[in-house]
Structure formats: structure tokens, C-alpha cells
C-alpha positions in Angstrom: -36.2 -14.2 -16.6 -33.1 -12.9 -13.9 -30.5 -15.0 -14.5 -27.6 -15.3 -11.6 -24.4 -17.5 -10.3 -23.6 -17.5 -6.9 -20.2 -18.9 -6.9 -19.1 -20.0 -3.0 -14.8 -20.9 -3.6 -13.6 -22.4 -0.8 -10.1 -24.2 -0.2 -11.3 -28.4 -1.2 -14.5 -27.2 -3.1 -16.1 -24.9 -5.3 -19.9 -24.9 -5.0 -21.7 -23.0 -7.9 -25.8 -22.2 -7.7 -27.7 -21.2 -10.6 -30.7 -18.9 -9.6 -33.6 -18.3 -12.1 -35.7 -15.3 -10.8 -33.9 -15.7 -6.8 -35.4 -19.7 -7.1 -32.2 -22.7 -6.9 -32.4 -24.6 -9.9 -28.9 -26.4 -10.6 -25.9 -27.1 -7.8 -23.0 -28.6 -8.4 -20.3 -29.3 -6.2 -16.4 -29.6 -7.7 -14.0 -30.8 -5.7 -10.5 -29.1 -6.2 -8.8 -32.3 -6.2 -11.1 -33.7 -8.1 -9.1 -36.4 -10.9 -12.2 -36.8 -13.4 -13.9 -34.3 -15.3 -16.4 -34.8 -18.6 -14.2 -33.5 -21.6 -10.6 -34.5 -20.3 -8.4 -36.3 -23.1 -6.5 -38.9 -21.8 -3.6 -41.7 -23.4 -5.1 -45.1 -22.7 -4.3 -48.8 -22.9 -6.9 -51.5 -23.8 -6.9 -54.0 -20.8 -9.7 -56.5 -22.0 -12.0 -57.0 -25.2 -15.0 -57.8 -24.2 -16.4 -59.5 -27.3 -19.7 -60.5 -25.6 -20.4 -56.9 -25.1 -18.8 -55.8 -28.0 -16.8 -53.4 -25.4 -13.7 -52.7 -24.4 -12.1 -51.6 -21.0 -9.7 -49.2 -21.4 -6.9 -48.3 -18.3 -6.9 -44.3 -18.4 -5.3 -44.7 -14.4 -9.1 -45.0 -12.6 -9.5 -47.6 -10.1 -11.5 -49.2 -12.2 -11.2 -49.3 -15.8 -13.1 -47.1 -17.8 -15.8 -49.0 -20.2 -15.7 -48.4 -23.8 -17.9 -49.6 -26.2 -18.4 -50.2 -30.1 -20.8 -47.5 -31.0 -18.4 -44.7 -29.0 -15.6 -45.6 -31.3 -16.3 -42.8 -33.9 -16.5 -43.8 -37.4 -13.0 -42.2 -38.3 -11.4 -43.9 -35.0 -8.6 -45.8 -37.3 -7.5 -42.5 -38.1 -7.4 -41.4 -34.2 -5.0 -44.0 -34.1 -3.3 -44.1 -37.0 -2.2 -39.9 -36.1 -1.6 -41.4 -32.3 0.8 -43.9 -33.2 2.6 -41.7 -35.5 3.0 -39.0 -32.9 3.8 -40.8 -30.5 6.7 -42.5 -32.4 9.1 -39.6 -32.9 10.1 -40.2 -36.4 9.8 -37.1 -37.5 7.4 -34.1 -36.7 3.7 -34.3 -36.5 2.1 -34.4 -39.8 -0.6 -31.0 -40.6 -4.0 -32.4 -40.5 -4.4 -30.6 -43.6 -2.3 -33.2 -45.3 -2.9 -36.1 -43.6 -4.6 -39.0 -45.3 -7.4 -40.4 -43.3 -8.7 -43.9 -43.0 -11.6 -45.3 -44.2 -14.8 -45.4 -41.5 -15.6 -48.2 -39.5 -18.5 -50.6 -40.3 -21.8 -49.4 -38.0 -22.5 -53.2 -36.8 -18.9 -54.2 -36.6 -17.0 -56.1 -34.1 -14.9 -53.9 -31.3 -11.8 -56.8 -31.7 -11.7 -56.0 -36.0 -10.4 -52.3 -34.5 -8.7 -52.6 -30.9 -6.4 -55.2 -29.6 -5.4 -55.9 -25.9 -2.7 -53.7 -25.0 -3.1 -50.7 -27.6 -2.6 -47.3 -26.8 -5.9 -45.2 -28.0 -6.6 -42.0 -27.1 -9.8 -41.7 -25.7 -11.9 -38.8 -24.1 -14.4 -39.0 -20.6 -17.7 -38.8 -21.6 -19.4 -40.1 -18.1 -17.9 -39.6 -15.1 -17.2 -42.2 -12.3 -20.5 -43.0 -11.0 -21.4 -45.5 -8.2 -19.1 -48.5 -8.7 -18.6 -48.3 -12.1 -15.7 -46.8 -14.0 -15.7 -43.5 -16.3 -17.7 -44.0 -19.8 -15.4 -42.7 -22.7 -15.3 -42.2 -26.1 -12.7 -41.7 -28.9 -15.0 -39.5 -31.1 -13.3 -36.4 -29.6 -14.7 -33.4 -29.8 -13.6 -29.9 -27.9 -16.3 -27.7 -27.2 -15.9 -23.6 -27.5 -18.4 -20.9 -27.0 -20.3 -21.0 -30.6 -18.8 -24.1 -32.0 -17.5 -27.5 -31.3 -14.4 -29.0 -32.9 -14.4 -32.5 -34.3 -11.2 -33.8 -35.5 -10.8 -36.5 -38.5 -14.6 -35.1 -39.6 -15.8 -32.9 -42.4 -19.6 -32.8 -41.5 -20.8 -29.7 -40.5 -24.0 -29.6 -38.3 -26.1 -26.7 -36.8 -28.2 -26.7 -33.3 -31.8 -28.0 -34.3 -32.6 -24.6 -31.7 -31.5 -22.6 -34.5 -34.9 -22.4 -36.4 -34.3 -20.0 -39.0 -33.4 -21.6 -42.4 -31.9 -18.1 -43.4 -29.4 -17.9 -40.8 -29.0 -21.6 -41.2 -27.6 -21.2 -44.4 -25.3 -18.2 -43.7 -23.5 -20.2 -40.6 -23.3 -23.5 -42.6 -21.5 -20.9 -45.6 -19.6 -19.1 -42.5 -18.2 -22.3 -41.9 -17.4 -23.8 -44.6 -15.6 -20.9 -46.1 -13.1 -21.2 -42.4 -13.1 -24.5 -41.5 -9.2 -26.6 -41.8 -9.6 -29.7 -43.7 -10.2 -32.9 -41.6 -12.2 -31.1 -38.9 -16.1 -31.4 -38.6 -17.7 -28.7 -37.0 -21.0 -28.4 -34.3 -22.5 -24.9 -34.6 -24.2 -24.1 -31.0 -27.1 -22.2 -30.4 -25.3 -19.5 -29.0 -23.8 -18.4 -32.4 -27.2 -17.6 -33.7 -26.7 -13.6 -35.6 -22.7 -14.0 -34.8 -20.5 -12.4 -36.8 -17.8 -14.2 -38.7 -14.9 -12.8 -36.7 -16.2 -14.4 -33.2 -16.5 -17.5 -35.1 -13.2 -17.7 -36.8 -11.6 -16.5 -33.2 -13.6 -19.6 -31.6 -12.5 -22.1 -34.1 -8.9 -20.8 -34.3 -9.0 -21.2 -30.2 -10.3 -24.9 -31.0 -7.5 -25.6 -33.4 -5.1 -24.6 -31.2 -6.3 -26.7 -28.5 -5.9 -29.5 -30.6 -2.2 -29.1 -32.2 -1.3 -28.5 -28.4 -3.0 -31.9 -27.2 -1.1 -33.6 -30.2 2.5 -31.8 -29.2 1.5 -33.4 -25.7 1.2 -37.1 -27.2 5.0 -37.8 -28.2 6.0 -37.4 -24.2 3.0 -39.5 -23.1 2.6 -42.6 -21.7 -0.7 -44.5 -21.0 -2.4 -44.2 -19.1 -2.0 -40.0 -18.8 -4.3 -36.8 -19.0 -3.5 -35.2 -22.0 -5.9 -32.4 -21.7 -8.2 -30.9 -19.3 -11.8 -29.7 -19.4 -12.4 -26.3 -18.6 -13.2 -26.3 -14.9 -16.4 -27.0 -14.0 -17.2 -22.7 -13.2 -15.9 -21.7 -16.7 -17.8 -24.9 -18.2 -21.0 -24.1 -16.9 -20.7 -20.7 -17.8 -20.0 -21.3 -21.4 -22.6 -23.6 -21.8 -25.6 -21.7 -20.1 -24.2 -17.7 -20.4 -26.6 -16.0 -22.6 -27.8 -12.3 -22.6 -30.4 -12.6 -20.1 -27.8 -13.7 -17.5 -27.5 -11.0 -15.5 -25.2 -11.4 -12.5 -22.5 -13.6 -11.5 -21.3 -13.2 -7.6 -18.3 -15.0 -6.2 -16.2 -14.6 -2.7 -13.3 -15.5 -4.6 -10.7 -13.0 -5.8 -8.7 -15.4 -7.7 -11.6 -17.0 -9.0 -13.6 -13.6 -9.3 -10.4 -12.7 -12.0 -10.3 -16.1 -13.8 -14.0 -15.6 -14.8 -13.8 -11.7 -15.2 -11.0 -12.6 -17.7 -13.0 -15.7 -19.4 -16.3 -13.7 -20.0 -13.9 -10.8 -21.1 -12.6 -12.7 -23.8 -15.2 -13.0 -25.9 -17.7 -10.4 -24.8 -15.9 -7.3 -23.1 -19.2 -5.3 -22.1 -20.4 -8.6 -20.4 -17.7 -8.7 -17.8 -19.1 -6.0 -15.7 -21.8 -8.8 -14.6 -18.8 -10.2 -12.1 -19.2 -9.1 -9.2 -17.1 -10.1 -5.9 -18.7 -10.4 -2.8 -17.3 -9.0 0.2 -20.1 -9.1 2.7 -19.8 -10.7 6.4 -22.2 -13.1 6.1 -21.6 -16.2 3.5 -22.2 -15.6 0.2 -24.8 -18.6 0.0 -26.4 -17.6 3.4 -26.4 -13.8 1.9 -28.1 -15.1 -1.3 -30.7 -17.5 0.4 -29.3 -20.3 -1.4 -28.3 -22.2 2.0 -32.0 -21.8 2.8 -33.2 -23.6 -0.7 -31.2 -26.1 -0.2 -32.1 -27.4 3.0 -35.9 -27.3 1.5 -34.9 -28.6 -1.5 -33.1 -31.7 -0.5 -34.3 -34.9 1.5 -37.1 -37.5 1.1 -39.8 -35.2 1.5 -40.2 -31.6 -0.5 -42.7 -29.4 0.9 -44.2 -26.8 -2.2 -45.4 -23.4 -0.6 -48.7 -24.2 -1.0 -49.0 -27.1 0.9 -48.2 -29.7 -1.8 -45.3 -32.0 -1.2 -43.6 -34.6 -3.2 -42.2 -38.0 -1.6 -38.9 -38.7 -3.6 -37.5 -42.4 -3.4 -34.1 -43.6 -5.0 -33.6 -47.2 -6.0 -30.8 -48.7 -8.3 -32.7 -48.8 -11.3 -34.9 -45.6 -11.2 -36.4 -42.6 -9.0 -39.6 -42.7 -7.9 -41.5 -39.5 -7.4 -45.3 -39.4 -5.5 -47.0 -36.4 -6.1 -49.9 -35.7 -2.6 -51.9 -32.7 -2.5 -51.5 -32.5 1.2 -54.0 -29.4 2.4 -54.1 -28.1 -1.0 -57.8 -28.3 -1.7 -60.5 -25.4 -3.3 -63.7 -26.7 -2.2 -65.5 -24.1 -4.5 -64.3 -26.6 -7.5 -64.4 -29.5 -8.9 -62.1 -33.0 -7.7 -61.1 -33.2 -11.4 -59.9 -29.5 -11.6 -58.3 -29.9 -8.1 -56.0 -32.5 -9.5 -54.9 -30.9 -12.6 -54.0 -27.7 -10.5 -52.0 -29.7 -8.4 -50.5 -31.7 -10.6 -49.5 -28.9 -12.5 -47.9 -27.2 -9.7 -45.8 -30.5 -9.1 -45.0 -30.7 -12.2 -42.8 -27.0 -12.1 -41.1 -28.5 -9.0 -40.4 -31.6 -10.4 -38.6 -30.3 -13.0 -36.5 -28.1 -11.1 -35.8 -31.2 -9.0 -34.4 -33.0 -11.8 -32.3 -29.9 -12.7 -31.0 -29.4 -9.1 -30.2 -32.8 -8.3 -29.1 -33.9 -11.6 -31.2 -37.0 -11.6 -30.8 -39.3 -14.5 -31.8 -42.9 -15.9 -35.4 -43.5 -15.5 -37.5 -41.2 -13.5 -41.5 -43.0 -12.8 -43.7 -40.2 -11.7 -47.1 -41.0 -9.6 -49.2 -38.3 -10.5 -53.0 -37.3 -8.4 -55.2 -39.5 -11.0 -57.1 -37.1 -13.6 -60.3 -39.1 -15.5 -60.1 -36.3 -18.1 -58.4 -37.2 -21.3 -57.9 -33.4 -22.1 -56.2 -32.6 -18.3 -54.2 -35.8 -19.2 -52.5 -33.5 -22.1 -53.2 -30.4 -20.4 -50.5 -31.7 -17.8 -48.1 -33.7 -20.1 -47.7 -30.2 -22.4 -47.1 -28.7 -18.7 -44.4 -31.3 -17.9 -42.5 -30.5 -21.3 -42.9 -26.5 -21.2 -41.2 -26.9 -17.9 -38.4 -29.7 -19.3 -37.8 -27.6 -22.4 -35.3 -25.6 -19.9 -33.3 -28.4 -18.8 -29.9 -28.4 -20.7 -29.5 -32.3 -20.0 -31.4 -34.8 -22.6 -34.4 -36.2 -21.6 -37.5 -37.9 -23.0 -41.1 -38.3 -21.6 -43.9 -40.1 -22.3 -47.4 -39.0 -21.6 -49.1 -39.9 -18.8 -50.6 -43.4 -18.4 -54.1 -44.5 -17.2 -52.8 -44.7 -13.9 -51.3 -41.5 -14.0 -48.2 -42.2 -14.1 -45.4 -40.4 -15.7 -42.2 -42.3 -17.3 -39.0 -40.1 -18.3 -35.6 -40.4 -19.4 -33.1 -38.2 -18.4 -29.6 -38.0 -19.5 -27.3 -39.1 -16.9 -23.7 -37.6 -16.7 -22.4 -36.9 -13.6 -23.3 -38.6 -9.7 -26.7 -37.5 -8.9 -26.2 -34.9 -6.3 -27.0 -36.0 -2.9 -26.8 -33.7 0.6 -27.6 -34.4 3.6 -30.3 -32.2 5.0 -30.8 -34.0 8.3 -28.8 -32.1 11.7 -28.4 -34.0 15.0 -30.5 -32.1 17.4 -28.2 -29.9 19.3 -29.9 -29.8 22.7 -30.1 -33.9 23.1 -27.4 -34.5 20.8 -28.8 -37.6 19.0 -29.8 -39.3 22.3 -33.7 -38.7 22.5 -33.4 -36.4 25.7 -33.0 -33.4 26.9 -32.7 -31.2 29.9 -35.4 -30.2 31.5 -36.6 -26.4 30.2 -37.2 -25.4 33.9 -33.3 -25.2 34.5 -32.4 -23.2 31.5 -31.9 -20.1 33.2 -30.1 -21.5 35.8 -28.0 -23.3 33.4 -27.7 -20.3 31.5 -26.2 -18.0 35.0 -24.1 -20.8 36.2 -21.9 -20.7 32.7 -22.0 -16.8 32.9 -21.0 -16.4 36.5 -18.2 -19.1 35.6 -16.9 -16.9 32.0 -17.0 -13.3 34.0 -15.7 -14.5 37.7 -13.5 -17.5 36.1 -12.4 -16.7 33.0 -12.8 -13.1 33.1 -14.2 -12.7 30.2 -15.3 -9.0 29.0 -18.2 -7.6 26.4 -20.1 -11.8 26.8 -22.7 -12.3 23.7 -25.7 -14.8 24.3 -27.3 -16.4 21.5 -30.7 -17.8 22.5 -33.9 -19.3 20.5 -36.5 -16.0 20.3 -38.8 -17.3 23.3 -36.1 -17.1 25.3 -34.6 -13.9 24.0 -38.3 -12.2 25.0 -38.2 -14.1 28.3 -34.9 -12.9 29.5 -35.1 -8.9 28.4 -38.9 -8.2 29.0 -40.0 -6.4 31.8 -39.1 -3.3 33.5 -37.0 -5.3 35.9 -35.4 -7.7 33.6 -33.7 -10.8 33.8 -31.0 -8.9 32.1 -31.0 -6.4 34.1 -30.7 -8.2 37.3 -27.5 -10.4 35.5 -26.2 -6.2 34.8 -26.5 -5.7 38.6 -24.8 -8.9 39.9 -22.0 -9.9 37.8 -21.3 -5.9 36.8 -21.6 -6.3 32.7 -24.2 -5.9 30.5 -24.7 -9.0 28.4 -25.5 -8.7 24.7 -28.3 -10.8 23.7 -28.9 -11.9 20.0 -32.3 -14.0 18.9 -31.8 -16.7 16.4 -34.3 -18.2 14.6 -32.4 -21.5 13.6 -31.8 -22.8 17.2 -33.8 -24.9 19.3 -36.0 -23.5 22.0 -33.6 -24.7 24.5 -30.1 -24.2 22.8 -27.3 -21.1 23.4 -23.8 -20.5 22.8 -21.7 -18.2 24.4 -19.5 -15.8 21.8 -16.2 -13.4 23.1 -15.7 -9.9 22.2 -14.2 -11.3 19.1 -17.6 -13.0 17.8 -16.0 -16.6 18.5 -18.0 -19.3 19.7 -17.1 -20.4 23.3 -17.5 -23.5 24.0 -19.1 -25.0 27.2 
């Protein structure tokens, strides 16, 4: 499978686009103001105990306070705040975590007021962002992700990616790691240090230790609430969590941004760098790419499939609903039944990718075309899952009921993404009505005889819907031709396929848009 990151940096946002063989399968959208990021480490101060919940809100400097409950303490959370207290008083320097003593583990079922009080300072890490009207969702089982492994202070466990099958190389990480790991850190072997040799590991985790002792340094000048640390941004994030060996291209317009991931990939695999590549083309890098193209297909109620199948896709509070219709997709020369399962099939590829690309999450209710056949029943479901096997977010379905419907949970991290595919017409502008096409070309000569004889304007371009374009420069005696004669230039004409039959602009020698 080609693999590739179009990476469009522009000053308030960076907008990144995953392609799998040239198809749009995840966008995100990062703001470069934006405050709240999965992974930061922030200082913060219990507001309220929330006994009924067995929650607690927690001020980390949101408009709303972040929510924090019970079961996202951590088990070794008294000794997250035993080490935060100390450091944070000053008496003397930080204690190595080699020697500290830890505390004993919280009870499973126990109460959130046995461990916090109102106005304690707790240091607590974002693991949901912001969504909707509700605050972040954090928890003070830190952890700090690398490339191959994932640091958990106050642990010991070590525990290896259920991806990694092989009980061989199971062992020799779980060995690996035990024979480098500091004391009082647990340790989360990814799936990407499968066959990795010790010395990328031990860089990783020496990385991840130093991340830590820096965030602790950071703790004695710190005053809730206050970002301690920050996530990787969202570009390098992505990339270390999906960069494997069958990516093969990463583009971005970005020179300072084209450097910073140059630099990251280079850092732990020098021969993979030469995948950066910035783009210097005229056109925009998602135009360029075709991404601009997916998207506005890919986004909205309805989304057409290339065959002729579309899928209806409805957004409550609670859930997504997603109606599958064949539309003109039918083979007469079979069966209704195998009809069905072929479209349902098909749906089901786009459905996942839909998921991916919008980052839908909570529960997702899929109305399927109705199959009476047990065995295309499971034929579909093991479709459904082949296709959700390469989405990185957590999910779980259940197969498909006798009404053909299809429940799934999907890990929800982020704000769904949302765009608006939707353009005011530009010929009526939004009112219902437009000018009547028998005065276009007169509408069209009046605004050229005003930009040459008025505003002497020299070397005009017209840009003009196709039909038009043909209309104006057919002929041996052409429209054009006559405009050439009268007004003594020669207009440059340029069909585009995106306008409506009765919209132009007018562009100056410089290629800027002149408006009328």
C-alpha cells in the first residue's frame, strides 16, 4: 500500500492529509494557537469532589474545568503527589526516582474524596480534548509516548503491543527492557519496535527519561493551574504514531516545517528522511494532490461511492446514523440477495474510511441493505472488521442484527471533524435568481470595454464556465476575434470547470482577480 502526507502549513493552521494509495483517509486540522492538545502535562487544582460521580473537576486554566474521575487516577497516583508536593516545596533538590520510596496503590472500587481534597494541587495529564460543551478529560496515570516505547512513571510493569505476535521476539523485548529500564518506571513496548535493536530502544527510553526529569525541574516554579509540558505537535504526533516502512512520501509547502520533520524522521531513522519532500509548485499543495477534491466528496450529508452507491450520514447528540442505498447500483444478471451483499460490502470500505476521516466516535448505528442469508450476514461483518482492522482509534463492533443493522463503538478523542462542503452560488449569490443567460455577453463587453477604455488595463484574462469558453472562440469569425478588432487587445481566455455556466472574473497581467 502507498503511503503519503500532504502537509498544507499555513499562518493560523496546519492541515495534514493522510493518503492510502492517492485515496483521503484521515484529516486533521491544528490550529497554531490552539491551547489543548492530548498528551500535555499540566499543574492543576481540584475545584469540586464530586462524590456522587465519584469525580473530580480539576482547574488546569480551561473555561470549563476539566473532569476527572476515580478509575483515571492511576493506581500509584499517591505517589504522583507525594513526588509533586515535594518538588514543588523547595526544600531541597528533587529526589532520583531511583531512590524514591513509593506509596502503596489505591483500592480499585475506592472513593475519589479517600485520595483528593478540594483545593489540592495534582498534576494531571489531557487525555480528551475539549469537545462540545464539555471540558478536557484528564488523567494522572501519566505516561509519555516515544517512537518504540512509552514511559510510565511510579510503574514497574512492563507490557508489549498484543500486534506483536511472536512469542520469540516477545521474550527478547520484555528481556531488552528489563535489563535498561530505571527503577520506578513501567514501560509500553509499541508495535513499531518489533526486530529493533537494543541501541534504538535504549536511545528512545533515555529520550523519555529525559522528558520526565525536565517536566519535574519545571514543577518547583509552577503554579496551578500551568502547562508543564507539551505534546509533540500534532504533525510530529501523527507521524510517530502511523510512520512505518511502507510510508513512502511526506510533502509539505512549508520550509520551516519541511526542516522540523526532516530533522524528526532524521533522528531516529537517517535513510528515511529523504521521503520529505517540499513542495514548490504554483498551484496549492492540496489542490496539486487532489486532496481539495476528496474532500468536498467526502464531506456533507450525502456521500456519493463511484459506483452509484451513496450513504446518507446523520449526526445526533448521542450517536451517528449511517443509511446505506444502493442508488442505481443494480446487476440484473443476479440474484437480490447477492446484489445486497455486494453493495453492502462496497459501503462497508467507505464507511470505514468515513469513520477514519471524520474521526467519528461514541456510538455509530449502521442501516445496512437487508441480507436474509445467515452466511452474507458474516460474510459482511468479517468485511466491516478487515476494513476497521486499519483504524488506529479503538473501536468495537457487533455483528449485524436481523434488521441489518450494524452497532459500533468507536474511541472518541478529539471533536469530530466537521467542514462545510456547501458554497453560495456565485451567479445569484444566495438569493434564488439570476440574470438572464441571454445578456451574458453583453454583460461580459460592457465590463471589458469599461477595464481597457477606463481603466486602461493591458494583457485582460477572462475566466469563463467551458460552454461559454467554446461559444466565445469558435468560429472563423469569432467572438474573440471581433472584441481583438474593436477594443485593439487580444483577450486571453481560460475554461474552468468549477464555475457556473454563467459566472466570470476578470484577472490583470499579474493573475489577480479584478473585481467588478
Amino acid at each position: 500500500m502507498k503511503k503519503e502526507l500532504v502537509i498544507d502549513a499555513e499562518s493560523s493552521e496546519v492541515n495534514i492529509a493522510l493518503l492510502e494509495n492517492e485515496t483521503l483517509v484521515e484529516l486533521q486540522k491544528e490550529k497554531t494557537n490552539n491551547n489543548y492538545s492530548v498528551g500535555d502535562v499540566y499543574l492543576g487544582r481540584v475545584k469540586k469532589i464530586m462524590t456522587g460521580l465519584n469525580a473530580a473537576f480539576v482547574d488546569v486554566g480551561y473555561e470549563k474545568d476539566a473532569f476527572l474521575h476515580y478509575l483515571d487516577l492511576g493506581p500509584q497516583v499517591k505517589s504522583l503527589i507525594k513526588y509533586t508536593n515535594f518538588a514543588r516545596s523547595k526544600k531541597g533538590p528533587l529526589p532520583n526516582m531511583n531512590h524514591f520510596s513509593l506509596e502503596k496503590d489505591i483500592e480499585k472500587m475506592g472513593k475519589i474524596n479517600q485520595v483528593l481534597k478540594t483545593g489540592m494541587q495534582i498534576t494531571v495529564q489531557i487525555a480528551k480534548e475539549p469537545i462540545s460543551t464539555k471540558g478536557p478529560r484528564i488523567t494522572s496515570e501519566l505516561t509519555f509516548p516515544g517512537r518504540y516505547l512509552v514511559l510510565v512513571p511510579f510503574s514497574s510493569k512492563i507490557s508489549i503491543s498484543q500486534k506483536i505476535k511472536s512469542a520469540e521476539e516477545r521474550n527478547r523485548l520484555k528481556r531488552l527492557i528489563q535489563s535498561i529500564k530505571p527503577k520506578n518506571f513501567g514501560v509500553i513496548i509499541r508495535t513499531v519496535a518489533e526486530n529493533k535493536k537494543v541501541a534504538d530502544l535504549d536511545s528512545d527510553l533515555r529520550n523519555l527519561t529525559s522528558k520526565w526529569n525536565n517536566m519535574t525541574k519545571k514543577l518547583a516554579n509552577s503554579r496551578a493551574p500551568q502547562k508543564i509540558v507539551s505534546e509533540l505537535d500534532r504533525t510530529s504526533a501523527l507521524l510517530r504514531d502511523i510512520l512505518t516502512k511502507s510510508f513512502n512520501n511526506i510533502h509539505v509547502n512549508d520550509a520551516t516545517v519541511y526542516e522540523e520533520i526532516k530533522n524528526y524522521i532524521g533522528s531516529f531513522d537517517s535513510e528515511k528522511s529523504d521521503i520529505v519532500k517540499q513542495y514548490k509548485g504554483r498551484k496549492p499543495i492540496f489542490e496539486h494532490f487532489g486532496v481539495d477534491k476528496q474532500i468536498k466528496q467526502s464531506f456533507g450529508k450525502t456521500v456519493t461511492i463511484k459506483s452509484g452507491i451513496y450513504l446518507i450520514i446523520e449526526h445526533t447528540e448521542a450517536l451517528h446514523v449511517i443509511d446505506v442505498n444502493s442508488g442505481h447500483r443494480v446487476n440484473k444478471e443476479i440474484s437480490q440477495e447477492q446484489n445486497a451483499l455486494n453493495v453492502n460490502k462496497e459501503a462497508a470500505e467507505e464507511i470505514a474510511r468515513q469513520l477514519r476521516l471524520r474521526d467519528m466516535g461514541g456510538i455509530i448505528v449502521i442501516d445496512f441493505i437487508d441480507m436474509n442469508d445467515a452466511k452474507n450476514r458474516r460474510a459482511l461483518f468479517q468485511k466491516l472488521r478487515e476494513e476497521m482492522s486499519k483504524d488506529r482509534a479503538k473501536h468495537t463492533i457487533l455483528p449485524p442484527s436481523k434488521f441489518g443493522l450494524v452497532q459500533i463503538t468507536r474511541q472518541r478523542v478529539r471533536p469530530e471533524m466537521h467542514l462545510e462542503v456547501l458554497e453560495q452560488c456565485p451567479t445569484c449569490q444566495g438569493t434564488g435568481k439570476v440574470r438572464p443567460s441571454i445578456i451574458i455577453l453583453d454583460e461580459i463587453e460592457n465590463n471589458l470595454k469599461y477595464l481597457i477604455h477606463d481603466q486602461n488595463e493591458k494583457k485582460l484574462s477572462l475566466a469563463v464556465h467551458p460552454y461559454i469558453h467554446a461559444f466565445i472562440t469558435k468560429g472563423i469569425y469569432s467572438i474573440r476575434w471581433k472584441w481583438y478588432l474593436k477594443y485593439g487587445q487580444w483577450i486571453k481566455l481560460k475554461p474552468m470547470n468549477n464555475y457556473h455556466l454563467l459566472e466570470y472574473k476578470f484577472f490583470n497581467k499579474q493573475n489577480d482577480e479584478i473585481k467588478m
